[in-house]
PDBQT receptor file of N, H, CA, C and O in Angstrom, charges set to zero:
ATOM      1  N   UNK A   1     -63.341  44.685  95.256  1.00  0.00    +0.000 N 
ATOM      2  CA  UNK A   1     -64.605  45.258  95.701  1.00  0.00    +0.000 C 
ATOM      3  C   UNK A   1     -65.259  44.295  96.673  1.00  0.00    +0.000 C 
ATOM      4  O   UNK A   1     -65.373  43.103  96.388  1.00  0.00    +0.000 OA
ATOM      5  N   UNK A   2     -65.754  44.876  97.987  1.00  0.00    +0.000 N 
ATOM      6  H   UNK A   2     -65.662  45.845  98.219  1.00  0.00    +0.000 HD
ATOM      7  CA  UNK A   2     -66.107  43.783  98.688  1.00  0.00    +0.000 C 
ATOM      8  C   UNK A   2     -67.543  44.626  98.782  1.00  0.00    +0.000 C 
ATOM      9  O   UNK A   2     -67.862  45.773  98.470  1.00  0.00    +0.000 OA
ATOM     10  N   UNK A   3     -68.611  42.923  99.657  1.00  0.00    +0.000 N 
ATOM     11  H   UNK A   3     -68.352  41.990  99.910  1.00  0.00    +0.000 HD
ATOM     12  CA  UNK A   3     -70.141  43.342  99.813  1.00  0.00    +0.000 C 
ATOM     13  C   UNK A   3     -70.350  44.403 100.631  1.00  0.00    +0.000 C 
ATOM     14  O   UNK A   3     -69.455  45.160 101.005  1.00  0.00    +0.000 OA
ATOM     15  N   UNK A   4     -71.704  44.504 100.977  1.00  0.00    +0.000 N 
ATOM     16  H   UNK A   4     -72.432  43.889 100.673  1.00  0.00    +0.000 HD
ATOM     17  CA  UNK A   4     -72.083  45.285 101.992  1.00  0.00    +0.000 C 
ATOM     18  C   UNK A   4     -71.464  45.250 103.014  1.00  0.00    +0.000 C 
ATOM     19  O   UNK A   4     -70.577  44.401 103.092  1.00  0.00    +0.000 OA
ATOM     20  N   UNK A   5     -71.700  46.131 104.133  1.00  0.00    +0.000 N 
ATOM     21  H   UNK A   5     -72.421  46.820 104.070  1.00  0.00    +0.000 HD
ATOM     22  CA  UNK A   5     -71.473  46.191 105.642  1.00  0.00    +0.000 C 
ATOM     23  C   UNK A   5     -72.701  45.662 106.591  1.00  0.00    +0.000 C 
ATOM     24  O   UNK A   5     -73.726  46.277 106.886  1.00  0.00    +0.000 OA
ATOM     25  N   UNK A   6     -72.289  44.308 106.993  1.00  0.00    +0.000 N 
ATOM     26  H   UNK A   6     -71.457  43.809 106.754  1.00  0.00    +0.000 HD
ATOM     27  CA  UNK A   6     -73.523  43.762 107.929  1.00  0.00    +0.000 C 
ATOM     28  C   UNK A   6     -74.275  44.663 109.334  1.00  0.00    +0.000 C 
ATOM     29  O   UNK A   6     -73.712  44.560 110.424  1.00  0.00    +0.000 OA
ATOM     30  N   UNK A   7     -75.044  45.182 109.262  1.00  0.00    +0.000 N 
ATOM     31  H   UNK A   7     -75.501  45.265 108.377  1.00  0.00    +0.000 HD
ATOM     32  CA  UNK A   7     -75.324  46.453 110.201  1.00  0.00    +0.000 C 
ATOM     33  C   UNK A   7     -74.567  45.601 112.051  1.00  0.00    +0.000 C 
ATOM     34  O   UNK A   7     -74.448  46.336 113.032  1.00  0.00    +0.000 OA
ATOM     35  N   UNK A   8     -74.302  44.549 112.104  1.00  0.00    +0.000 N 
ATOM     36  H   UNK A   8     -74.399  43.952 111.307  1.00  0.00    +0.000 HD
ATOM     37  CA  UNK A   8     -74.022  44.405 112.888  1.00  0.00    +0.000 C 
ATOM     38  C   UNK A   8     -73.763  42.894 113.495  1.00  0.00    +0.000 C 
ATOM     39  O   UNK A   8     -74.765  42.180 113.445  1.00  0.00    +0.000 OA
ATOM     40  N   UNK A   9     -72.426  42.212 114.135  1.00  0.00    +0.000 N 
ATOM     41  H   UNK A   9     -71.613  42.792 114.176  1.00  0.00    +0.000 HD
ATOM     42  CA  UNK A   9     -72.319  40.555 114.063  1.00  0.00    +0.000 C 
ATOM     43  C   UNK A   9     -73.772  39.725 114.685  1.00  0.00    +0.000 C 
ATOM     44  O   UNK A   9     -73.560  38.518 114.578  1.00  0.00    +0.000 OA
ATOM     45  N   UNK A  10     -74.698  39.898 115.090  1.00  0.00    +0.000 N 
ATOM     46  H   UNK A  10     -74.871  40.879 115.177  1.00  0.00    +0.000 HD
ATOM     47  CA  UNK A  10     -75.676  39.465 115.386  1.00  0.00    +0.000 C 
ATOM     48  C   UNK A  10     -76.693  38.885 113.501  1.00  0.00    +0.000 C 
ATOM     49  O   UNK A  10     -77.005  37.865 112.885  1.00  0.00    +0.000 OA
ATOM     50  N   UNK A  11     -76.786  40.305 113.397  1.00  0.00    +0.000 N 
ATOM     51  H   UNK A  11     -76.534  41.133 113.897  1.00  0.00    +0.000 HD
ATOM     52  CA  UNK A  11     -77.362  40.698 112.283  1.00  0.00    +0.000 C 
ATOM     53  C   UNK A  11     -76.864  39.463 111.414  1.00  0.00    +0.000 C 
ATOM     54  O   UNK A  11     -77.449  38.424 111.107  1.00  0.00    +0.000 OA
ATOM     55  N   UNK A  12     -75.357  40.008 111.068  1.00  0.00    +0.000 N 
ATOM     56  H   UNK A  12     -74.881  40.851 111.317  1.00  0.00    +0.000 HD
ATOM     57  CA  UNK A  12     -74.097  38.968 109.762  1.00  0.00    +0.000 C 
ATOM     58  C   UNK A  12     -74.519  37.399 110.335  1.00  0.00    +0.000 C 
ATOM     59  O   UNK A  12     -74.664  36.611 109.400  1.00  0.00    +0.000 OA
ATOM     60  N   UNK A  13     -74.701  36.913 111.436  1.00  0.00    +0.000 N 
ATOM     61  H   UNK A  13     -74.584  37.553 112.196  1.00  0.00    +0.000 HD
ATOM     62  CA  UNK A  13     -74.681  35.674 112.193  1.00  0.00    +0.000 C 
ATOM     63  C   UNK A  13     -76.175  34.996 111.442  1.00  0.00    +0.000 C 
ATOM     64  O   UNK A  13     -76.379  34.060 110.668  1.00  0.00    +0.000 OA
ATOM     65  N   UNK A  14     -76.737  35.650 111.883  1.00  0.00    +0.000 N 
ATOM     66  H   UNK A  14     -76.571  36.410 112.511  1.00  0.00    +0.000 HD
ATOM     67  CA  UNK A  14     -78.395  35.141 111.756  1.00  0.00    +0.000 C 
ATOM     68  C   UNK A  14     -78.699  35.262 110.114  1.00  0.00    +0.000 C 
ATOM     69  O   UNK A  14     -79.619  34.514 109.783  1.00  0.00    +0.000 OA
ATOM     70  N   UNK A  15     -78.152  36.007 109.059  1.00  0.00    +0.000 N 
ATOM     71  H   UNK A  15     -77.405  36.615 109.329  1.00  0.00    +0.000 HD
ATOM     72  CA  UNK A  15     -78.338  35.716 107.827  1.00  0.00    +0.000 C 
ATOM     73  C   UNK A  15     -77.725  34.730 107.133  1.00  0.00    +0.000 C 
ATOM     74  O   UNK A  15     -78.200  34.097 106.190  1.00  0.00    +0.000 OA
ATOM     75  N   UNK A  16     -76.267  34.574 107.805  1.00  0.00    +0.000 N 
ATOM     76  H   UNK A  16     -75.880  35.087 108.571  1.00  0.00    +0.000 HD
ATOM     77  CA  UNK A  16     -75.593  33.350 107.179  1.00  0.00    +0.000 C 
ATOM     78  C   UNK A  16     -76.560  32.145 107.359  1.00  0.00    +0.000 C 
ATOM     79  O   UNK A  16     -76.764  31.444 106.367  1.00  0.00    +0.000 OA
ATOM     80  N   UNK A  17     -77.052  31.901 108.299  1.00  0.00    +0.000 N 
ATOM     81  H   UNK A  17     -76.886  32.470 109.104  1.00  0.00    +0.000 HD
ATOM     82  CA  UNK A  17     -77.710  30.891 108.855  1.00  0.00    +0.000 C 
ATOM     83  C   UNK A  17     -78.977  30.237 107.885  1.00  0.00    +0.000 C 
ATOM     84  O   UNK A  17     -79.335  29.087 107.634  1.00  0.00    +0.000 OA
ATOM     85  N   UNK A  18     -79.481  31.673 107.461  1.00  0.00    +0.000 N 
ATOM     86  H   UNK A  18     -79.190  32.608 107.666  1.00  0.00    +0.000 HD
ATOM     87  CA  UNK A  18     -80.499  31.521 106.121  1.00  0.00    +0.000 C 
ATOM     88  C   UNK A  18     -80.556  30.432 105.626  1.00  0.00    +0.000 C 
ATOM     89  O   UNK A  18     -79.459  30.062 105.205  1.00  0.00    +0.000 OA
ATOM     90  N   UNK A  19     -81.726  29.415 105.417  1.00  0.00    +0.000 N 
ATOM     91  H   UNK A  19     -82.616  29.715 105.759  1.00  0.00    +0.000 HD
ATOM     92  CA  UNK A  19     -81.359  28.644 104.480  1.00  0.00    +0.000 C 
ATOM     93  C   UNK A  19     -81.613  29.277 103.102  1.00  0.00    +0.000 C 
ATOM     94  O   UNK A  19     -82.130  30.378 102.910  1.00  0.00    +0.000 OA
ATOM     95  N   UNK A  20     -81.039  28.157 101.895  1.00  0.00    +0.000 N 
ATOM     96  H   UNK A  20     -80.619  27.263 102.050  1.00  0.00    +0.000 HD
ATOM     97  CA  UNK A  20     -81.464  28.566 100.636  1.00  0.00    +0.000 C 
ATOM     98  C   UNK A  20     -82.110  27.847  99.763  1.00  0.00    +0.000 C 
ATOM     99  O   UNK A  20     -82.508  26.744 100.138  1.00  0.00    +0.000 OA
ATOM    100  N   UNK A  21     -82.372  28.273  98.418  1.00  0.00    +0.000 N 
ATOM    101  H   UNK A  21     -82.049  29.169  98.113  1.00  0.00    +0.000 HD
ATOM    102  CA  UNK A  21     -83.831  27.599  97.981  1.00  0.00    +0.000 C 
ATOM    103  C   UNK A  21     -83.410  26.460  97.831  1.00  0.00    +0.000 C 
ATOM    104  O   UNK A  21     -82.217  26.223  98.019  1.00  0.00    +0.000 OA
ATOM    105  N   UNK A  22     -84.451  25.308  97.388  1.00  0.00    +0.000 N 
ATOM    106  H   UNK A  22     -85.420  25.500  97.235  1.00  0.00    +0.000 HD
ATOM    107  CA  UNK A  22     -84.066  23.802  96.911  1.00  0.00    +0.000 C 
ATOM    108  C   UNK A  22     -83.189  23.429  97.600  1.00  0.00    +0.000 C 
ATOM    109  O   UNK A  22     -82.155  23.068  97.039  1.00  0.00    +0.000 OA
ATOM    110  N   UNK A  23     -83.285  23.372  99.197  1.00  0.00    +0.000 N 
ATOM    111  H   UNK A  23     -84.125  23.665  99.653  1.00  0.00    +0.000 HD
ATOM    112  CA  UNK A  23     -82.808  22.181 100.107  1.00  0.00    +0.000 C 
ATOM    113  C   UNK A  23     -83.211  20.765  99.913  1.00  0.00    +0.000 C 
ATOM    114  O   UNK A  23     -84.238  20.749  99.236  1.00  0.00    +0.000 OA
ATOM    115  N   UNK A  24     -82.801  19.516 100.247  1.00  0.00    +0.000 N 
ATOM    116  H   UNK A  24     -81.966  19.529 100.797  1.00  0.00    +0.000 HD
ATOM    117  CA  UNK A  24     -82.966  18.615 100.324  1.00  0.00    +0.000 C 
ATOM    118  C   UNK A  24     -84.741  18.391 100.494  1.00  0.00    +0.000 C 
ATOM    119  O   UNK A  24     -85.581  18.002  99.682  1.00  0.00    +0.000 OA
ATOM    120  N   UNK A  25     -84.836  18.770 101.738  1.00  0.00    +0.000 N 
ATOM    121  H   UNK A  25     -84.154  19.085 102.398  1.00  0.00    +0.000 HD
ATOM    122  CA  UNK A  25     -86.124  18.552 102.507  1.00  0.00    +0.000 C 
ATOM    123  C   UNK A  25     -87.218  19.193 101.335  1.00  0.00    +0.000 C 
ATOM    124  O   UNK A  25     -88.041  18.440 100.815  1.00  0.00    +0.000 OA
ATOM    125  N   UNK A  26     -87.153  20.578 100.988  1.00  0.00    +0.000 N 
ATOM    126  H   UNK A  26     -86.484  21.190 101.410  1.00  0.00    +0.000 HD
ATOM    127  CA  UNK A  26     -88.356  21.161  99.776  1.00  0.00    +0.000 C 
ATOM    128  C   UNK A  26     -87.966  20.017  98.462  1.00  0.00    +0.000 C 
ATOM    129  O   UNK A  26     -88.966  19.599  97.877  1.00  0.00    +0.000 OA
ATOM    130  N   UNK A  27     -86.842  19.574  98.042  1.00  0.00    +0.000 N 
ATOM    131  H   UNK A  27     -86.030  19.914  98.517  1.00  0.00    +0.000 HD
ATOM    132  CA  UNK A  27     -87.156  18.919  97.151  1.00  0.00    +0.000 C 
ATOM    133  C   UNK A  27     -87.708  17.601  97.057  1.00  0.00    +0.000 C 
ATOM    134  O   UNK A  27     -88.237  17.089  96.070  1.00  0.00    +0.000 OA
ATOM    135  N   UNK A  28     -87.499  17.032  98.369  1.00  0.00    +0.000 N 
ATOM    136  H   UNK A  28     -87.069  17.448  99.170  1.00  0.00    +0.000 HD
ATOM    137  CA  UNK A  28     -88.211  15.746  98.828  1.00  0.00    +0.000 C 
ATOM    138  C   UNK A  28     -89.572  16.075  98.995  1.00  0.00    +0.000 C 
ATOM    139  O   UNK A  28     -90.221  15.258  98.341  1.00  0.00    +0.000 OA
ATOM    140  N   UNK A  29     -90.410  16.984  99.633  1.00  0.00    +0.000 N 
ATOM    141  H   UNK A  29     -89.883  17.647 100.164  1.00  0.00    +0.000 HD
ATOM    142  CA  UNK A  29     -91.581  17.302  99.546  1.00  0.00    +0.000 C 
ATOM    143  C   UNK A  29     -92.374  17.654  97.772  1.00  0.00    +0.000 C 
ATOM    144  O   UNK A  29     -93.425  17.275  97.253  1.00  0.00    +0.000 OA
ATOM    145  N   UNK A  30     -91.324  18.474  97.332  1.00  0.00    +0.000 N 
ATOM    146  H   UNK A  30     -90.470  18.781  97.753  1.00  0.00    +0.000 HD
ATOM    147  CA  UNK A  30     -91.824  18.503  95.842  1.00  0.00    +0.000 C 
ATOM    148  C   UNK A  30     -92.213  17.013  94.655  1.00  0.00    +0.000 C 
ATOM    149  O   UNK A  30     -92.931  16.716  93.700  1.00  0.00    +0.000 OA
ATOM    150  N   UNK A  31     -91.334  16.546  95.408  1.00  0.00    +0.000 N 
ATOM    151  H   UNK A  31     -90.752  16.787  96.184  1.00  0.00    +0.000 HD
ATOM    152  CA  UNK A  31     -90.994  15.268  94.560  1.00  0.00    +0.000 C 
ATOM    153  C   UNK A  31     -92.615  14.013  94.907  1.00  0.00    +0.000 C 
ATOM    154  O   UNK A  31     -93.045  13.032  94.299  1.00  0.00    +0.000 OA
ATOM    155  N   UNK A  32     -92.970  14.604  95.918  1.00  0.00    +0.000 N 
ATOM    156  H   UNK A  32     -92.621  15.401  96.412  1.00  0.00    +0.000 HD
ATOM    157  CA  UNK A  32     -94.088  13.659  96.356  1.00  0.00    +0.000 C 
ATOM    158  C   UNK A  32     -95.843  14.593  96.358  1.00  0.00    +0.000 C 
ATOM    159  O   UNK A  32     -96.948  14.183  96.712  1.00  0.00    +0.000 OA
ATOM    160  N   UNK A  33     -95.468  15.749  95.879  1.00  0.00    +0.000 N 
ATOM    161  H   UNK A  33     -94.570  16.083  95.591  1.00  0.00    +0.000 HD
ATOM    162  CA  UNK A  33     -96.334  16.233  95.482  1.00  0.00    +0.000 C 
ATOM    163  C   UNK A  33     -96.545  15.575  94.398  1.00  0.00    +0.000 C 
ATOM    164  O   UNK A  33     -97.477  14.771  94.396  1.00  0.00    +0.000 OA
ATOM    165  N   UNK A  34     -95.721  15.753  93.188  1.00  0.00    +0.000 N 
ATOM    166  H   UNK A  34     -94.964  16.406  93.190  1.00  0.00    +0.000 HD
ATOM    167  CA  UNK A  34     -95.621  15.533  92.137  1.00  0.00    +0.000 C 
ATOM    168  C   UNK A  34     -96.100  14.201  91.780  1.00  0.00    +0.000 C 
ATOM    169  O   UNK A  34     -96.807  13.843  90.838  1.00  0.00    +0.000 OA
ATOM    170  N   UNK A  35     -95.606  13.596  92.656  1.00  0.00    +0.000 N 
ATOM    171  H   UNK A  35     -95.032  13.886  93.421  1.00  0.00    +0.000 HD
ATOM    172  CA  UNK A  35     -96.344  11.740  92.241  1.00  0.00    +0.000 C 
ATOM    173  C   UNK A  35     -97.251  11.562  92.326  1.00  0.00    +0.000 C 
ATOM    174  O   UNK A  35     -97.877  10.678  91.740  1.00  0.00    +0.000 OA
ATOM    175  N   UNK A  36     -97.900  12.818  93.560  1.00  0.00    +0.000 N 
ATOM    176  H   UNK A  36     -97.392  13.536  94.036  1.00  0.00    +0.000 HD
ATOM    177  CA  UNK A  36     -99.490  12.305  94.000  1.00  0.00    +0.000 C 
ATOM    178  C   UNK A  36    -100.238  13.038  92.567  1.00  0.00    +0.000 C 
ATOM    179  O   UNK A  36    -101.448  13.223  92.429  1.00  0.00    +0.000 OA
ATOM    180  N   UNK A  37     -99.602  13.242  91.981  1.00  0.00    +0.000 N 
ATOM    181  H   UNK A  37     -98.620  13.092  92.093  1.00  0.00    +0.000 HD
ATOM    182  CA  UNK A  37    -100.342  13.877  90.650  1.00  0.00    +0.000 C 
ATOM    183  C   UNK A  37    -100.675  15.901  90.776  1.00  0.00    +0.000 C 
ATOM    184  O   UNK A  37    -101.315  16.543  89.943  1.00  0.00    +0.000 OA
ATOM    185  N   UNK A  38    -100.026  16.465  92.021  1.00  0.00    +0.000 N 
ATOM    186  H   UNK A  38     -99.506  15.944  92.698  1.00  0.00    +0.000 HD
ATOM    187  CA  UNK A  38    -100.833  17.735  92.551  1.00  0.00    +0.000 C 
ATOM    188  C   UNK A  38     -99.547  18.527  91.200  1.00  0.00    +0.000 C 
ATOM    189  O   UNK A  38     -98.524  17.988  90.779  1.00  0.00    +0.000 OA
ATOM    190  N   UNK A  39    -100.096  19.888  90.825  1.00  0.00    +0.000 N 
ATOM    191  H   UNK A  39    -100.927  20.326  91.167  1.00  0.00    +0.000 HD
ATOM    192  CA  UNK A  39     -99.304  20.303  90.321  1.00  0.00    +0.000 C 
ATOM    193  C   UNK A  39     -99.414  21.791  90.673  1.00  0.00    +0.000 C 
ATOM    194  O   UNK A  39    -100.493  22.383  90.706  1.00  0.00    +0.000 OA
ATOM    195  N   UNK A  40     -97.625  22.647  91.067  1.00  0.00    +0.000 N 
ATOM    196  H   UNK A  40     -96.748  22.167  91.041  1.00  0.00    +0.000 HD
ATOM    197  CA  UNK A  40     -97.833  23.465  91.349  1.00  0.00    +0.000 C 
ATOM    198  C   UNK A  40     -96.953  24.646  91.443  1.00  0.00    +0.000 C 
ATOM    199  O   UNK A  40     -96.096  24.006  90.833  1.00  0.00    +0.000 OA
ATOM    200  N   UNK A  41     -96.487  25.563  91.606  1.00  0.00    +0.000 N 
ATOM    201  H   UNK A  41     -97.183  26.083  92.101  1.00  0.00    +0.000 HD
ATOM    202  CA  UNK A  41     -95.376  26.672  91.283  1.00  0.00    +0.000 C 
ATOM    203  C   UNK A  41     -94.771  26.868  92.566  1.00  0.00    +0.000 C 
ATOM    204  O   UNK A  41     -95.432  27.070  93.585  1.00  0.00    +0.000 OA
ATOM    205  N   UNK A  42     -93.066  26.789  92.512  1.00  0.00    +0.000 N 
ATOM    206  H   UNK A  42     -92.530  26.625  91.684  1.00  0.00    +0.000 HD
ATOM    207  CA  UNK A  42     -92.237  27.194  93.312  1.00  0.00    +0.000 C 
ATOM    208  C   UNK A  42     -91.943  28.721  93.130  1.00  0.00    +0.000 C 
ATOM    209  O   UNK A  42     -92.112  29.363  92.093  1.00  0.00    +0.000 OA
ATOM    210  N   UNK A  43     -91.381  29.274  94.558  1.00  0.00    +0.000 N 
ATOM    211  H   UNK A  43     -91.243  28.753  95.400  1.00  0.00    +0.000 HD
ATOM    212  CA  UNK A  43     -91.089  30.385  94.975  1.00  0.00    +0.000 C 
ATOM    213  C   UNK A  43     -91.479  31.635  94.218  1.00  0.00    +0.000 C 
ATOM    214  O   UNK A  43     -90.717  32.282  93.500  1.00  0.00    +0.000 OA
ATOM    215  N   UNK A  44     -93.008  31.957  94.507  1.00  0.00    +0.000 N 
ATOM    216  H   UNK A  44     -93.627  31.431  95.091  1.00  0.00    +0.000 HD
ATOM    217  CA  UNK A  44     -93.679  32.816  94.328  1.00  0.00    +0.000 C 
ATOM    218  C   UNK A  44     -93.669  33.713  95.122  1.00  0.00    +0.000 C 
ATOM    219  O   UNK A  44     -93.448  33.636  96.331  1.00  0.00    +0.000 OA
ATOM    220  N   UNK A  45     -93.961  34.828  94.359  1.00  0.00    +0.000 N 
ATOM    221  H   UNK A  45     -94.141  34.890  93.378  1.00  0.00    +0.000 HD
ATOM    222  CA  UNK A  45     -94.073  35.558  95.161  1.00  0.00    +0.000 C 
ATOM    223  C   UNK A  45     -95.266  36.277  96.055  1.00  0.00    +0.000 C 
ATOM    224  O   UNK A  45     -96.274  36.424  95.365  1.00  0.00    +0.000 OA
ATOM    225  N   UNK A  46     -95.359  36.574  96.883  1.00  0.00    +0.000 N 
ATOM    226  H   UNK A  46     -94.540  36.455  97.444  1.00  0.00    +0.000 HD
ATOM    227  CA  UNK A  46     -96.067  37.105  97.927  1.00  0.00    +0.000 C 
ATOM    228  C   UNK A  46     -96.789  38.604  97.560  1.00  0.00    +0.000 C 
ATOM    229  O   UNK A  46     -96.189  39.676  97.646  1.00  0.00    +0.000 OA
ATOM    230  N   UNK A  47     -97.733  38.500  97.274  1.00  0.00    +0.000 N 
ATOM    231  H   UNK A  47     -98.220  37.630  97.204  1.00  0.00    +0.000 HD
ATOM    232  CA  UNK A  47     -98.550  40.161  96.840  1.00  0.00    +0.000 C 
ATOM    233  C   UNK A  47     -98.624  41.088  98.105  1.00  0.00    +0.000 C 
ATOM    234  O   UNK A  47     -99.164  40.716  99.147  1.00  0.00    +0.000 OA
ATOM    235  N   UNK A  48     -98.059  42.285  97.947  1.00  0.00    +0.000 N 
ATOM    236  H   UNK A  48     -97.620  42.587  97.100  1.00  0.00    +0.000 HD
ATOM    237  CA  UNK A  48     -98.304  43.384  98.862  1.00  0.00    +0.000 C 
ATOM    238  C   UNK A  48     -96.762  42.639 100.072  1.00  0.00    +0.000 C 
ATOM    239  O   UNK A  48     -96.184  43.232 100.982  1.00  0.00    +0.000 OA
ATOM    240  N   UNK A  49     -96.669  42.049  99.859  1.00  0.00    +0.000 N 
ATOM    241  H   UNK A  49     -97.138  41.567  99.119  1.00  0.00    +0.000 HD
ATOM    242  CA  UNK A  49     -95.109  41.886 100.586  1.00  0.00    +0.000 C 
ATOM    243  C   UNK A  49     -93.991  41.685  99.895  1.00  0.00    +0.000 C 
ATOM    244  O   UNK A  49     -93.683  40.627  99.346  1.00  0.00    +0.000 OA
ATOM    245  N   UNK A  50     -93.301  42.788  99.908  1.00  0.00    +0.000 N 
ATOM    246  H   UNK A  50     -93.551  43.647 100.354  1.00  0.00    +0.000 HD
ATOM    247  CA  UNK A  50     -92.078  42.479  99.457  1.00  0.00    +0.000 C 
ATOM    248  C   UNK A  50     -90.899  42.045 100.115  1.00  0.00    +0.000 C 
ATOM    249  O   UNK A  50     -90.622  42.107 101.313  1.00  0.00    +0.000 OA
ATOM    250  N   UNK A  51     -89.903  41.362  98.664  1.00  0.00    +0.000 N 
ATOM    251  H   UNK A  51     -90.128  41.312  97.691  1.00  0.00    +0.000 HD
ATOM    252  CA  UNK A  51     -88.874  40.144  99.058  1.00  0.00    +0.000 C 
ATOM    253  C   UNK A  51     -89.316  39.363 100.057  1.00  0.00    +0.000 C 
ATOM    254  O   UNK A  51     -89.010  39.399 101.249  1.00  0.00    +0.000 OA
ATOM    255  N   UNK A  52     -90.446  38.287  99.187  1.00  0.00    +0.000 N 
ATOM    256  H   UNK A  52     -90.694  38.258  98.218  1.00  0.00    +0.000 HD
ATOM    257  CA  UNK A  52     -90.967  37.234 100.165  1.00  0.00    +0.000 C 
ATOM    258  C   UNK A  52     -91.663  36.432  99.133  1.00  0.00    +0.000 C 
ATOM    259  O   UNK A  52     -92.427  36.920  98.301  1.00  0.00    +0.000 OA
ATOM    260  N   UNK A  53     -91.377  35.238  99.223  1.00  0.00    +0.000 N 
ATOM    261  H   UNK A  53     -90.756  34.841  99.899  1.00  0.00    +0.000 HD
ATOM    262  CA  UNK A  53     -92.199  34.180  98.304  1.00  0.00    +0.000 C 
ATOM    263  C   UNK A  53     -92.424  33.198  98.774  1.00  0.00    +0.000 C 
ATOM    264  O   UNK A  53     -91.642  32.876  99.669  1.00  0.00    +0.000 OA
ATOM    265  N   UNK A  54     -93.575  32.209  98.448  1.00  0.00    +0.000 N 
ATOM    266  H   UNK A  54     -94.210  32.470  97.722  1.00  0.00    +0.000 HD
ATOM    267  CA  UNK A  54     -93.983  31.047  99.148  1.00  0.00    +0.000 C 
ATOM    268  C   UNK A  54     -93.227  30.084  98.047  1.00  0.00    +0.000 C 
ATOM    269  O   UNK A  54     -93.267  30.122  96.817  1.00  0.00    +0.000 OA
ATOM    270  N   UNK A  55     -92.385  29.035  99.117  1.00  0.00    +0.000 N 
ATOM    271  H   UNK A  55     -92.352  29.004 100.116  1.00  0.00    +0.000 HD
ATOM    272  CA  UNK A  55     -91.856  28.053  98.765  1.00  0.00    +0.000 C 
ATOM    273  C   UNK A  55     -92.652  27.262  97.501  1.00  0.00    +0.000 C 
ATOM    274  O   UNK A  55     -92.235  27.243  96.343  1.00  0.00    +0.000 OA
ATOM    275  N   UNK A  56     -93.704  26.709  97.907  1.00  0.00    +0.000 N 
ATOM    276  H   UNK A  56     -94.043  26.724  98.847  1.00  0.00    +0.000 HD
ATOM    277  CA  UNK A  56     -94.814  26.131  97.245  1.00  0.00    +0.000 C 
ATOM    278  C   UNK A  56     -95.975  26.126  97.022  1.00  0.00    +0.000 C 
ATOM    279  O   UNK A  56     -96.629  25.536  97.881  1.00  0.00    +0.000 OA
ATOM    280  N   UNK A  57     -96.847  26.783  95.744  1.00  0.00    +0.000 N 
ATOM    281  H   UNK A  57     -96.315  27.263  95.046  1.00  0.00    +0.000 HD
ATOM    282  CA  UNK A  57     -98.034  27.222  95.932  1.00  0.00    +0.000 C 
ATOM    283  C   UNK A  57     -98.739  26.810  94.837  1.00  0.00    +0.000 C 
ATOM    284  O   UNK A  57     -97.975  26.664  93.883  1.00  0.00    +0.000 OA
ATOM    285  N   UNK A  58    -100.286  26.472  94.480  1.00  0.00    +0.000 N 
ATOM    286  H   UNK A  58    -100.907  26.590  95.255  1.00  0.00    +0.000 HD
ATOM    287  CA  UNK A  58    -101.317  25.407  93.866  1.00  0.00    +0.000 C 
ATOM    288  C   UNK A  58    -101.124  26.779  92.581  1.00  0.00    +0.000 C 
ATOM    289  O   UNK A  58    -101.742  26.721  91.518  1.00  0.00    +0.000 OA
TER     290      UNK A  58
């Protein structure tokens, strides 16, 4: 069984590219939130938009 059909190689190109959650860089930023004492929730989601969440939010 294979995935979907990418509507098109532009399309397939530019999603691979996606990054994904907990890269290096968000966890280095998390990590110095955290020391400064701030405390706060990863990949939330976004009200009235769907499939969309903020990386980092209070």
């Amino acid at each position: 069984m294979s995935g979907p059909v990418p509507s098109s190689a532009s399309v397939s190109a530019r999603m691979s590219r996606q990054g994904s959650r907990d890269t290096a860089p968000e966890i280095a930023v998390r990590r110095l939130l955290h020391a400064s004492g701030l405390r706060y929730r990863v990949n939330v989601p976004v009200p009235g938009m769907a499939r969309r969440t903020v990386d980092v939010a209070e």
